[in-house]
C-alpha positions in Angstrom: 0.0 0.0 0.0 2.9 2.4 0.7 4.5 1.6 -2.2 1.2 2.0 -4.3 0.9 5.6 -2.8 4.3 6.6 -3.5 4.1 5.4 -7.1 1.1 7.9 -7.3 2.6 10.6 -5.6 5.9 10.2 -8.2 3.3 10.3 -11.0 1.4 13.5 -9.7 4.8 15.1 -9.1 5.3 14.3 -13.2 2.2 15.3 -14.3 2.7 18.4 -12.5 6.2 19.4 -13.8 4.7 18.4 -17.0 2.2 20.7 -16.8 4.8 23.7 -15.5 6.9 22.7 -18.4 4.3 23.1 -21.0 3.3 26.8 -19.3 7.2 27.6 -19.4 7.1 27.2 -23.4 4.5 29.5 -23.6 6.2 32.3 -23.0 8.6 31.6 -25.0 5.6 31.4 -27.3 4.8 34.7 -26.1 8.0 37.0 -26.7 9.9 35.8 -29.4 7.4 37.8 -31.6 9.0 40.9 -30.5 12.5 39.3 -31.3 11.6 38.8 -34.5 8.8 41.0 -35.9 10.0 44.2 -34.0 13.7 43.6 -33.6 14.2 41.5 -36.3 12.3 42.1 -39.0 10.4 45.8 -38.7 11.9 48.3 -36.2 15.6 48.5 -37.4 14.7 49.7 -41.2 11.5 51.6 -40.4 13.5 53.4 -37.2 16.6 54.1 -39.3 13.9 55.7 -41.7 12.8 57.9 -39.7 16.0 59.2 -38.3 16.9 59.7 -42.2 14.0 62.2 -42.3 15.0 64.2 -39.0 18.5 64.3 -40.3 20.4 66.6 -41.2 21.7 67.8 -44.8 25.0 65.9 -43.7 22.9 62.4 -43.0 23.0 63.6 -39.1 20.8 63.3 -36.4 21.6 65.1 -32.9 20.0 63.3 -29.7 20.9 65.2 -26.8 23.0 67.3 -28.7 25.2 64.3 -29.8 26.1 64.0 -33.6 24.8 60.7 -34.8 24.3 59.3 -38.4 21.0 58.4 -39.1 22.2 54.9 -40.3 23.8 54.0 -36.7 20.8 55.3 -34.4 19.2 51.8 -34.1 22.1 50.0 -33.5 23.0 52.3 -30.9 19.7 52.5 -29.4 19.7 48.7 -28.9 23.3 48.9 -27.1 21.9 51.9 -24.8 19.1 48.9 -24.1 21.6 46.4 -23.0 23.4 48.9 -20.7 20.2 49.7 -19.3 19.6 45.7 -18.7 22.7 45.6 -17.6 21.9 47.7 -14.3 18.5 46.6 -13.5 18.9 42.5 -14.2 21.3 41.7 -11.5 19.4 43.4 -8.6 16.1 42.1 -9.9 17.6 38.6 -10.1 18.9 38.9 -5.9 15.5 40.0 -5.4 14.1 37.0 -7.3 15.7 34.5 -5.2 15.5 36.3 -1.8 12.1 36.3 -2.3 11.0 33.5 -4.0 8.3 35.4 -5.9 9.9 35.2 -8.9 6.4 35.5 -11.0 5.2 39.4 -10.1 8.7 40.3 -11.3 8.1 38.4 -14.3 4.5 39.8 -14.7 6.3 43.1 -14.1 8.3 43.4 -16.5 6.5 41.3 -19.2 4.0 43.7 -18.9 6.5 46.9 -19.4 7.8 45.2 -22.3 4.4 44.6 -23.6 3.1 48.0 -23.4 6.3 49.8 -24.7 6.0 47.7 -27.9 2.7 48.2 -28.3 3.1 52.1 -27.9 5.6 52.0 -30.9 2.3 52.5 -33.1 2.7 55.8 -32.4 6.5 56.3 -34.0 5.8 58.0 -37.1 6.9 61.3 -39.5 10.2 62.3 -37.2 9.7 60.8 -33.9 13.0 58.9 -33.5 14.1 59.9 -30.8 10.1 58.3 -29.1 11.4 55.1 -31.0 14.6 54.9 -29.5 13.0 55.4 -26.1 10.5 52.5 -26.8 12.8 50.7 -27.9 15.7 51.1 -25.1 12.4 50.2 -22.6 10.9 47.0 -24.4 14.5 45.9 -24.7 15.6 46.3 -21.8 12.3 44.7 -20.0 13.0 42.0 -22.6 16.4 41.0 -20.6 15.1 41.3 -17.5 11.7 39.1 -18.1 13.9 36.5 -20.0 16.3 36.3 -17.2 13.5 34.9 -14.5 11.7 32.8 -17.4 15.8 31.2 -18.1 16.3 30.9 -14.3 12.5 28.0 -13.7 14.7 25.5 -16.3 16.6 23.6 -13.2 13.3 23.8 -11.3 11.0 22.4 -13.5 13.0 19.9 -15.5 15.4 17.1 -13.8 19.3 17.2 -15.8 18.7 14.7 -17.9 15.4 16.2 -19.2 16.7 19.8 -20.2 18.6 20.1 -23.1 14.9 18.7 -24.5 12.5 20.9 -22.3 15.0 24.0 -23.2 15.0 23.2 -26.9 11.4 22.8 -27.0 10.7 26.3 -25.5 13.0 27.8 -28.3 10.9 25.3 -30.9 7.7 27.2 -29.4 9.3 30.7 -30.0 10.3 30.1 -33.5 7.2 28.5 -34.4 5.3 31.8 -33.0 7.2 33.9 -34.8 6.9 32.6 -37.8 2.8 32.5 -37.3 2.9 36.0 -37.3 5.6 36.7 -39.4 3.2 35.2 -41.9 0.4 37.6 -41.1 2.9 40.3 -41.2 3.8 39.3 -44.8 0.0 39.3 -45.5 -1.1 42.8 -43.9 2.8 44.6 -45.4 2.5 43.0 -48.7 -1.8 44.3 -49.0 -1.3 47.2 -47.1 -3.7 49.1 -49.7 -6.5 46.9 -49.4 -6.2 47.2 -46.0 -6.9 50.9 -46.1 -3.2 51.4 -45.0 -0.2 53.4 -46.4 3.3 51.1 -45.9 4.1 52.7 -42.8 0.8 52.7 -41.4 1.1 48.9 -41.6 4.1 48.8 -40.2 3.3 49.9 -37.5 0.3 47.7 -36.7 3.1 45.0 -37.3 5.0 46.9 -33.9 2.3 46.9 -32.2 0.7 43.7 -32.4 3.7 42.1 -31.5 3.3 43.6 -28.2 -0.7 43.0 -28.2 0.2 39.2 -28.9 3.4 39.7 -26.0 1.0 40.6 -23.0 -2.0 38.0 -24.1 0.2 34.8 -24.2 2.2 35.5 -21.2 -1.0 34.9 -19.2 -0.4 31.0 -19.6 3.2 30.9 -18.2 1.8 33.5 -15.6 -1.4 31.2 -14.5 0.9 27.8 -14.7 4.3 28.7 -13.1 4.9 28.4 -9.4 7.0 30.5 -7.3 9.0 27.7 -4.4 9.5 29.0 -1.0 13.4 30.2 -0.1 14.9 29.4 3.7 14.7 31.9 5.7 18.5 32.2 6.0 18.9 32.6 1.9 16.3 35.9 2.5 18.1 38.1 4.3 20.5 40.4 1.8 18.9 43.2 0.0 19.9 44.7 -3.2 23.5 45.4 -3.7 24.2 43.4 -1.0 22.9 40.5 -2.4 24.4 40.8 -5.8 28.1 41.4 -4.1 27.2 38.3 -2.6 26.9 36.5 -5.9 29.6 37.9 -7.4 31.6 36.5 -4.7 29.9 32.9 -5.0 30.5 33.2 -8.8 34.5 34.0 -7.9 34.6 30.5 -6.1 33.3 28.8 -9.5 35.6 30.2 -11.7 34.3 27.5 -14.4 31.0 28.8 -14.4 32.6 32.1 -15.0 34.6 30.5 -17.9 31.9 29.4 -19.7 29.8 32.6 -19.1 32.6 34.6 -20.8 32.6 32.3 -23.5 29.3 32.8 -24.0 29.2 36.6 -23.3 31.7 36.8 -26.8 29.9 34.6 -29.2 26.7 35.2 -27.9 27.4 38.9 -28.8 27.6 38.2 -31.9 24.4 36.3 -32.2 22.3 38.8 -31.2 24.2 41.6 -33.5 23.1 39.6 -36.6 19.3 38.9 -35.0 19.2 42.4 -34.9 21.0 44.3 -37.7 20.4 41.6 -40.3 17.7 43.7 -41.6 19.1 46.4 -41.7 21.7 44.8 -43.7 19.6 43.5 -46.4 17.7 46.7 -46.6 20.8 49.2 -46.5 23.6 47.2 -48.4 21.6 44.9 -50.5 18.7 47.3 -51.5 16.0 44.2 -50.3 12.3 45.2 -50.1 10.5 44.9 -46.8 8.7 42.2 -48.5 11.8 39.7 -49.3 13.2 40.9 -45.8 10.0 39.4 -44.0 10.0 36.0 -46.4 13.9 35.9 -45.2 13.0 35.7 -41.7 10.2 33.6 -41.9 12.2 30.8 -43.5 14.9 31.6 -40.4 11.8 31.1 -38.3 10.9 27.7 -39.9 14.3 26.7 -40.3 15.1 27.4 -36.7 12.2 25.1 -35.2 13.9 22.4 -36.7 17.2 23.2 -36.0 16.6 23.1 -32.0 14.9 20.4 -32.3 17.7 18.5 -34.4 20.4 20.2 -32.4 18.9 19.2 -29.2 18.7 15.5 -31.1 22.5 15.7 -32.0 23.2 16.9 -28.1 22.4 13.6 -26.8 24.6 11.5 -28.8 27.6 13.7 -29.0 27.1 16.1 -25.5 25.9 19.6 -25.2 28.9 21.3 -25.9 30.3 19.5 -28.8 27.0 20.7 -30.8 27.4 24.2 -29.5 31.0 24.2 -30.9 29.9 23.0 -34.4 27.6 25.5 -34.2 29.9 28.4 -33.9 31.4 26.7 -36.6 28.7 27.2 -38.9 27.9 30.2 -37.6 31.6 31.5 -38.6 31.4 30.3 -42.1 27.8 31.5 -42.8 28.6 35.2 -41.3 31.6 35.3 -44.0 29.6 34.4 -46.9 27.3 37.0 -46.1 30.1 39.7 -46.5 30.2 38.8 -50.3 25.6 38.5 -50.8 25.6 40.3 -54.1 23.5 43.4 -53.8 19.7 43.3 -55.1 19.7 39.2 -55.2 17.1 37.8 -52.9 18.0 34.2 -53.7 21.3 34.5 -52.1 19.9 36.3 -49.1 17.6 33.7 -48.6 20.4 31.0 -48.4 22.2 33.3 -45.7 19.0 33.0 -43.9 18.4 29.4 -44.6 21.9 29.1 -43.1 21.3 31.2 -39.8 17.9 29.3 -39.5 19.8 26.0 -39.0 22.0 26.7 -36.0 20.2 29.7 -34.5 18.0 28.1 -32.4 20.0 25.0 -31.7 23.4 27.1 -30.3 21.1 28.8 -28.3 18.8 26.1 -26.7 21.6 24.2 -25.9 23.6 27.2 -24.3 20.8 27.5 -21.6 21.0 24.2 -20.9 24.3 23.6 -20.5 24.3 26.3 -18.1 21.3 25.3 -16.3 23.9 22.3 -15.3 26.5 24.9 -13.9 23.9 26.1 -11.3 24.0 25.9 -7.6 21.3 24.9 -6.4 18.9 27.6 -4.7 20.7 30.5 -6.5 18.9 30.1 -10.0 17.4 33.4 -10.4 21.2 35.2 -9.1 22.8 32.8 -11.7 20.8 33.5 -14.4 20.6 36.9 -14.2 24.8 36.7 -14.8 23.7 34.3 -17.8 20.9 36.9 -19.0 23.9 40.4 -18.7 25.7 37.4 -21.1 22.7 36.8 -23.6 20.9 39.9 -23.9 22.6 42.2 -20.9 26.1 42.1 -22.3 25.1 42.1 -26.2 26.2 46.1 -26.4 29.6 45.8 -27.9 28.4 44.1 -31.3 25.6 46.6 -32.0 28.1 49.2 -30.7 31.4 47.8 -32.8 28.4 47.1 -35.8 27.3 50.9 -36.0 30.7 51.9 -35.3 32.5 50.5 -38.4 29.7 51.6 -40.7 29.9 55.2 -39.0 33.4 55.6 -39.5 33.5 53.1 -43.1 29.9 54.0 -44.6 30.2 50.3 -45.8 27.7 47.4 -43.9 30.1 45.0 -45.6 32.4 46.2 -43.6 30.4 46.0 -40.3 29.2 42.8 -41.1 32.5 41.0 -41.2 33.6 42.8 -38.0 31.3 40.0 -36.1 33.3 36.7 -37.2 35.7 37.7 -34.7 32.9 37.0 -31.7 32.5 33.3 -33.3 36.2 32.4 -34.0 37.4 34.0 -30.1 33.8 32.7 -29.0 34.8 29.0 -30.0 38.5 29.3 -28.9 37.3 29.9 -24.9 34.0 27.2 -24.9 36.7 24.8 -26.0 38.7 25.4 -23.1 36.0 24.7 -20.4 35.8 21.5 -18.6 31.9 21.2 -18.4 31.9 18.1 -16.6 34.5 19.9 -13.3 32.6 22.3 -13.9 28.9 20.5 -13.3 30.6 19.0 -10.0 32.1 22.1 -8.7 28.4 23.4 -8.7 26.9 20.7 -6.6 25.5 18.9 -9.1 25.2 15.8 -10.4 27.0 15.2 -13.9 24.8 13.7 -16.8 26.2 11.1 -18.5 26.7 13.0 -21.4 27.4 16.3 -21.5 
């Protein structure tokens, strides 16, 4: 009889995490429509078109007094965003785990994210300097919401269970963004028979990515449970409390390793997520139109490519697949320097090549790191994993708009980012995952 009631009470406990597991990919569901319809796909080109119309006769605009060309204001705009991150994510992530309430924060600033994109409707004629703001505030509350979602992985799924569960939530984003990339393509494409004008419709596109943001983040919100903390783990406020990680961090200098490999390739990642469009637009003279079909097959393409990734993980170990990754990643980023201009087909191989390993380098990133965790100190960690993904992604936007602001040529800032891959793959080689699973308390799969 005992054993009959523990059986059940093993099997609740799994249909349970199940259930958490299947809210967690929602929101994954939920926000990777602003990664790729705003950041991706719509804000960069229209943005940089409307600093073009406040600028100057010189190509300038002056934000605060500060000459900047009109080309570069995005990509500088998304590197304020990071900084911003960059201040808030740490103390949020202390508070996080202190707490234990880790789902108001993430309500919080889902929400602010939410409503910032939405507002981006409004950025029309000259405003650029409201759609930098927007911008700098979705972005930022991006990081910080992504940061809490990251740090539930080694709650609700055992080690052996999440380089699937991690893969799947990326699947779910990819597939959601390409759902509405698709309706995008429909409203840009018909604009006129809408009873729109181009921009009018891009603009809708903004800000139903932020409509579409706030409504799915109710599942993860209704289906996520916050765990109770020791009394003893609540007792350092703010800075205190993120000293206090640092410090633990220092003592795991592993962990450390492998978040400073990921800090430089991962930099790189998220410079091509978010200046690809720009690329195509600026330097290969690409319509909206092919730009949108572009990302959609990246979208497609990247579903599959967790999922095969996360496939290839278990036979060859997390990190292997992450290196051959950056791999691909190094030799697709140098074909694109050489993309004739005005030749969609080629694009659309580029595109066909970032679909394949985006999703997989990054699934598989989280949860190798989700291994590297101490347990009880999830939220702290991943908020130093989060200033790595999205909080410390400032110096490829900023060495991006840099190059082209001194060059004039996005060749030549394009190329700049192979060095993040090549000095990326250089330091993940270098770090013993398996030392440094044990050196975090935890038990080491048996492959990894």
């Amino acid at each position: 009889m005992g054993t009959d009631t523990l059986r059940t009470d093993e099997a609740d406990g799994a249909d349970d995490r199940r259930r958490e597991q299947r809210g967690w990919y929602f929101y994954d569901w939920a926000c990777s429509v602003y990664s790729t319809s705003v950041l991706t796909v719509f804000l960069g080109p229209y943005l940089t078109s409307v600093a073009e119309s406040a600028a100057d006769a010189d190509g300038y605009v002056h934000p605060l007094g500060i000459p900047v060309r009109a080309g570069s204001f995005f990509a500088y705009s998304v590197s304020l965003s990071v900084i911003a991150a960059v201040l808030v994510m740490p103390l949020v992530g202390a508070a996080a785990d202190r707490s234990g309430r880790k789902k108001p924060l993430l309500a919080a600033a889902a929400y602010t994210g939410a409503a910032a994109t939405t507002g981006m409707f409004f950025l029309d004629g000259d405003r650029y300097l409201l759609g930098g703001l927007l911008l700098v505030v979705a972005n930022a509350a991006q990081s910080v919401a992504m940061m809490l979602y990251n740090s539930y992985l080694p709650q609700i799924a055992p080690p052996e269970e999440r380089d699937a569960v991690s893969s799947r939530g990326w699947a779910f984003g990819y597939a959601a963004g390409a759902l509405v990339l698709i309706a995008n393509l429909v409203l840009y494409t018909a604009h006129d028979s809408f009873g729109l004008s181009e921009s009018a419709a891009v603009r809708v596109c903004l800000a139903s990515a932020g409509l579409w943001w706030g409504a799915f983040a109710l599942i993860p919100l209704r289906r996520l449970r916050d765990r109770r903390v020791p009394a003893r783990e609540a007792t350092l406020p703010g800075f205190r409390q993120l000293a206090a990680t640092v410090r633990d961090m220092r003592r795991r200098p592993l962990t450390l390793a492998f978040l400073l490999a990921y800090l430089v390739y991962n930099d790189g990642i998220q410079t091509v997520i978010s200046q690809a469009s720009v690329y195509g637009s600026e330097e290969l003279g690409l319509g909206q139109s092919t730009l949108i079909v572009a990302v959609l097959l990246v979208q497609l393409l990247a579903v599959a490519g967790a999922l095969a990734l996360g496939r290839l993980a278990r036979t060859y170990g997390a990190k292997r697949t992450i290196l051959g990754s950056l791999v691909a990643w190094t030799v697709t980023l140098a074909a694109g320097y050489f993309l004739p201009a005005g030749k969609p087909a080629w694009f659309f191989m580029l595109a066909a090549g970032i679909g394949l390993v985006l999703g997989g380098s990054q699934a598989l990133s989280r949860s190798l790191f989700s291994h590297l965790v101490p347990p009880g100190k999830e939220a702290e960690y991943f908020s130093a994993y989060e200033l790595s993904d999205r909080g410390m992604s400032w110096l490829g936007p900023l060495l991006f708009g840099l190059t082209y602001q001194l060059t004039g040529s996005y060749r030549d800032a394009i190329i700049s980012l192979v060095a993040f891959f090549v000095i990326g793959f250089v330091l993940l080689a270098r770090v013993p995952v398996r030392r440094a699973i044990g050196d975090a308390g935890n038990p080491v799969p048996e492959r990894i």
